[in-house]
C-alpha positions as CSV (number, residue, x, y, z in Angstrom):
1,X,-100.4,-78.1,85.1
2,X,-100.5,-78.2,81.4
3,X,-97.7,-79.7,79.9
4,X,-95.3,-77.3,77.6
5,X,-95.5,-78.0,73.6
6,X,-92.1,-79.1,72.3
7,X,-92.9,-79.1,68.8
8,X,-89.6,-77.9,66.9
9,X,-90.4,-75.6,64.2
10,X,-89.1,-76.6,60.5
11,X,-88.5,-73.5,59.4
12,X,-86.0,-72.0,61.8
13,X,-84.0,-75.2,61.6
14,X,-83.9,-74.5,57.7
15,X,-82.5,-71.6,58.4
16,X,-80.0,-72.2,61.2
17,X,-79.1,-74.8,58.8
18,X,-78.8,-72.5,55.8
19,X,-76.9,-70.2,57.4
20,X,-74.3,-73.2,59.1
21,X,-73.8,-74.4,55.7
22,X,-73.1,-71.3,54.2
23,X,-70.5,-70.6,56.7
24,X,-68.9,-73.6,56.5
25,X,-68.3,-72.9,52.5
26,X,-67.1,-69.2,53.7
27,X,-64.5,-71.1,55.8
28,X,-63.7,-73.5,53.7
29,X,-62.8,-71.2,50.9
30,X,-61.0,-68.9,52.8
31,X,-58.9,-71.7,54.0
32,X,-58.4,-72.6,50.4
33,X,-57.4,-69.3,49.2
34,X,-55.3,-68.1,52.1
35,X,-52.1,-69.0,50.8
36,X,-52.6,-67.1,47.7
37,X,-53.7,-64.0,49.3
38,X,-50.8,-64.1,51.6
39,X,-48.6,-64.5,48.4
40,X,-50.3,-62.0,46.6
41,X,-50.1,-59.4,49.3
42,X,-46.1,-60.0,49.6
43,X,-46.0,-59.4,45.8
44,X,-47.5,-56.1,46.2
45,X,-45.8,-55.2,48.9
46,X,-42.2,-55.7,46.6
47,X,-43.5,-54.3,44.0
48,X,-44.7,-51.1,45.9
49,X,-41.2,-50.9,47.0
50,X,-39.6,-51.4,44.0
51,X,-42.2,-48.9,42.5
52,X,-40.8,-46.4,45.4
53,X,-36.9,-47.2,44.8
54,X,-37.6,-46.4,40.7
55,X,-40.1,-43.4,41.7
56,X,-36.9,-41.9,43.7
57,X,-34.2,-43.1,41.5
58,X,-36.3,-41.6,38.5
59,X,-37.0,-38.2,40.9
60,X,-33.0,-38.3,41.7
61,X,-32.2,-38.4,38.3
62,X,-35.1,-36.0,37.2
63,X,-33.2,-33.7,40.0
64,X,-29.7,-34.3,37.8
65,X,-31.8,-33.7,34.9
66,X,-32.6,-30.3,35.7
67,X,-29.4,-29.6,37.5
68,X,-28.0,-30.7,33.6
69,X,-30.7,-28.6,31.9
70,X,-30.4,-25.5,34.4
71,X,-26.2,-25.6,33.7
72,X,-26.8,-26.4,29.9
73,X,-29.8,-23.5,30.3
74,X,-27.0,-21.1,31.9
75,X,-24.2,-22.1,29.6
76,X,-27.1,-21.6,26.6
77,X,-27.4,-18.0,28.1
78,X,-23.7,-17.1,28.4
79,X,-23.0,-18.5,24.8
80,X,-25.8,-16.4,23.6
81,X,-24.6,-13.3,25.4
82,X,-21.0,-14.5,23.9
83,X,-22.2,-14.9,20.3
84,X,-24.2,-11.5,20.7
85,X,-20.9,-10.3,21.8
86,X,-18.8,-11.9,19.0
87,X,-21.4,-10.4,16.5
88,X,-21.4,-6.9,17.9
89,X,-17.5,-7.6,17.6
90,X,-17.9,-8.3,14.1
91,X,-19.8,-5.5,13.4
92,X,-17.6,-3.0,14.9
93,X,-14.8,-4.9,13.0
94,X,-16.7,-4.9,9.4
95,X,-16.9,-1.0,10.0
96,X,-13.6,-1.0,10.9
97,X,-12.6,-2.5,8.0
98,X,-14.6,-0.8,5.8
99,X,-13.0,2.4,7.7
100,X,-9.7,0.6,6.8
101,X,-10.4,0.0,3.6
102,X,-11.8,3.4,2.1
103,X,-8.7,4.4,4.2
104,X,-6.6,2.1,1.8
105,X,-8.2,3.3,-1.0
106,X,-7.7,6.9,0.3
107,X,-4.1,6.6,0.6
108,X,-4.3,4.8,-2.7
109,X,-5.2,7.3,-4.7
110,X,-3.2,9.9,-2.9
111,X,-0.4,7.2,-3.8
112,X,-1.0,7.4,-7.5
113,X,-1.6,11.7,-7.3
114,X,1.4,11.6,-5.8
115,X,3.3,9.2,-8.6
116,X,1.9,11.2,-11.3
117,X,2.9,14.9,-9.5
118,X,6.2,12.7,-8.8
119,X,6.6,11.6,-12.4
120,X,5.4,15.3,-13.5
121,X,8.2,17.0,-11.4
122,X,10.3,14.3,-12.3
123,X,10.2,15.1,-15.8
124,X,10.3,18.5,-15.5
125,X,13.4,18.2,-13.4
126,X,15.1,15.8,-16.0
127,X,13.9,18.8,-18.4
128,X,15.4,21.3,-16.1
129,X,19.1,18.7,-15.7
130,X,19.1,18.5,-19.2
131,X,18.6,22.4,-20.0
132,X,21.5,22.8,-17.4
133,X,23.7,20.4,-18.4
134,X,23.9,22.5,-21.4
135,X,25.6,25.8,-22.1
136,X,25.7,28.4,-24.5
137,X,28.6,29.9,-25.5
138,X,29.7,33.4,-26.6
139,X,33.5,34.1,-28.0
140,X,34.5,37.9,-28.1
141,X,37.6,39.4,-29.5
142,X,38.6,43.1,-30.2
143,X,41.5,45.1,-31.5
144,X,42.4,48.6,-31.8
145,X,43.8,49.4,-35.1
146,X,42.7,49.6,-38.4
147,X,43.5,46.5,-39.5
148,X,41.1,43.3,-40.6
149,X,40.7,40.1,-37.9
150,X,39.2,37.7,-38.7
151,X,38.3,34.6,-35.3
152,X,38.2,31.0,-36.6
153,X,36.8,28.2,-34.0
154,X,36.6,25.3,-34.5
155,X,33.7,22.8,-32.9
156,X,34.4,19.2,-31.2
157,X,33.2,17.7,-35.1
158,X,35.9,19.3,-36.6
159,X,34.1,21.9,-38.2
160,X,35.6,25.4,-38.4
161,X,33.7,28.4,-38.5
162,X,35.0,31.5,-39.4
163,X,34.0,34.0,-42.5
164,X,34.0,31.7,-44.9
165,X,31.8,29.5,-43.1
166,X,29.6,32.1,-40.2
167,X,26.6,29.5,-39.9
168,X,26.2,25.4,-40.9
169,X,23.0,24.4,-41.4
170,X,21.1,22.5,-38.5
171,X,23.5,24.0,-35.9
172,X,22.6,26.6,-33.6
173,X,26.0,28.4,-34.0
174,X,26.8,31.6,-35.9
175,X,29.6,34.5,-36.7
176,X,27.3,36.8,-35.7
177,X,29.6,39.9,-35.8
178,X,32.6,40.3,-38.4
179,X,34.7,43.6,-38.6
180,X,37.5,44.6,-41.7
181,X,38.0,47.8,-40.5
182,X,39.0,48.2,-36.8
183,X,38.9,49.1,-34.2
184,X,36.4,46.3,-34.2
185,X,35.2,42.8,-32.9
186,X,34.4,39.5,-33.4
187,X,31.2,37.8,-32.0
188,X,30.6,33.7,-32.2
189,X,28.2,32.0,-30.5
190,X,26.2,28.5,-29.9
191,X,23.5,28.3,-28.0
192,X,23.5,25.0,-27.0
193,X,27.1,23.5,-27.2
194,X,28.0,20.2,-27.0
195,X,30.5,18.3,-25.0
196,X,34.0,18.5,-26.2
197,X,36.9,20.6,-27.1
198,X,36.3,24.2,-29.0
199,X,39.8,25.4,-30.4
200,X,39.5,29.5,-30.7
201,X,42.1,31.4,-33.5
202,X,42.6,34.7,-34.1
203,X,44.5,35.7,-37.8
204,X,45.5,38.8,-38.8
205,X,43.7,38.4,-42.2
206,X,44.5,41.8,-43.2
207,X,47.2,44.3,-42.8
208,X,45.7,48.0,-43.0
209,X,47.4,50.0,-40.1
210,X,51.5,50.8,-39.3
211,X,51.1,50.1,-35.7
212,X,52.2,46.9,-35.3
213,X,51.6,44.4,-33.1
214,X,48.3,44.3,-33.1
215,X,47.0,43.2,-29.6
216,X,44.0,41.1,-29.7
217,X,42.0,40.5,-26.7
218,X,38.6,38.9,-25.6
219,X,36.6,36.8,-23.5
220,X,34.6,33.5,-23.3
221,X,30.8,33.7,-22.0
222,X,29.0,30.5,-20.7
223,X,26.3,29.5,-18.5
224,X,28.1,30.0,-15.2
225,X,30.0,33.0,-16.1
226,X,33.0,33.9,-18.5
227,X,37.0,33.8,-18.2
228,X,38.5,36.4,-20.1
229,X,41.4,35.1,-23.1
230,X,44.8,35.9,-22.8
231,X,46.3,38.4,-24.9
232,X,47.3,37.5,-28.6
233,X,49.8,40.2,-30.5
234,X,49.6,39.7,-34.7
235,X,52.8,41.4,-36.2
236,X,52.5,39.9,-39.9
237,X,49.7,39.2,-42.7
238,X,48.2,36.0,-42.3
239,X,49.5,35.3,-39.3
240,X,47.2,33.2,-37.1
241,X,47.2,32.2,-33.5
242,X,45.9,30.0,-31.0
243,X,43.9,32.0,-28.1
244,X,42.2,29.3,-26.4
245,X,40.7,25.5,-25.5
246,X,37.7,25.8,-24.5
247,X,36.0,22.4,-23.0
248,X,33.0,21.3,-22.1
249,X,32.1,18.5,-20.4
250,X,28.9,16.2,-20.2
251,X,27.2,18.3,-17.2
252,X,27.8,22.0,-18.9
253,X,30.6,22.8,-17.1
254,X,33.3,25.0,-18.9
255,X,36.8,25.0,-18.8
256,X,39.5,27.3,-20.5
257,X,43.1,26.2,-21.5
């Protein structure tokens, strides 16, 4: 039998021997670096969780966030709608106002026409008081016989009128009628007369008639109506007598004594 050849070949000893060797450094550097992978790994593993505890705090208060924005988004809206409100408000209260104002003014000016109609009427009723405050006055005496009588007055200044004296100028007072013949009459007037005391005579200037006494009579005419004098009787030439007081007072009024 021919013996088997045990020769060992070089090359696949290399290799076994390559590849032992290179496992052995494989080993030996995992050994080496397996504490630092480990500690590595743990490291991640914190930092993933503490990456996961920020993520949801940061989502929780992203979540408050919006819950904020959505209220402060709502509260936004209802103070817009408040302030639109508040300036349709303000409109409606400039055109009130401006109502209120041209209202104003209205009733201003109706206020002043008023005043001046007020001050017109005013005027014309202090003309009207003072036209009726005063009063004219008209004396009348008449006689029946033949003889000459002559009426005297006498005015609150002290002035007489009579035939000697029938106007004074600047006075709105006459004798307007003067008989010296009767029967006949006497006439003195004043339009306007002035407060005070008028003092009324009647003489018997001239005797031309037998019948004797002479009865004078007559009557006062004023604003509000007239009072008639009492009777006077003349007997003798040159006699004179008082017939009347006649007063007026500051509104017009007349009174007869």
């Amino acid at each position: 039998m021919k013996p088997r050849n045990r020769e060992i070949n070089i090359f696949n000893l290399s290799m076994l021997d390559v590849i032992s060797g290179a496992m052995a450094a494989f080993l030996i550097l995992v050994v080496v670096l397996l504490p630092f992978y480990k500690k590595e790994h743990i490291d991640y593993q914190a930092i993933n969780n503490e990456l996961r505890q920020a993520l949801a705090r940061a989502e929780a208060r992203a979540q408050a966030a919006e819950a904020q924005a959505e209220t402060a988004r709502a509260d936004a809206e209802a103070a817009a709608e408040q302030a639109r409100l508040a300036r349709a408000d303000a409109e409606t209260a400039q055109e009130h106002l401006r109502e209120v104002q041209e209202a104003s003014e209205n009733a201003a000016e109706r206020v002043r026409v008023a005043e001046a109609e007020a001050r017109r009427e005013r005027e014309r009723a202090d003309g009207l008081a003072s036209k009726l405050a005063k009063t004219f006055i008209v004396l009348f005496v008449r006689w029946d016989t033949h003889d000459d009588i002559d009426l005297h007055v006498i005015d609150p200044s002290g002035a007489e009128f009579s035939y000697r004296n029938k106007t004074i100028p600047g006075r709105p007072v006459e004798l307007s009628e003067d008989t010296q013949i009767g029967p006949g009459a006497e006439v003195w007037e004043i339009r306007e007369a002035p407060p005070g005391e008028y003092k009324v005579f009647v003489e018997l200037y001239a005797v031309k008639d037998e019948r004797k006494p002479v009865t004078v009579k007559g009557r006062v005419f004023h604003r509000d109506g007239s009072f008639a004098f009492p009777e006077v009787q003349l007997r003798r030439d040159k006699q004179r007598e008082p017939v009347a007081v006649i007063e007026v007072d500051d509104q017009g009024d007349v009174t007869v004594h």
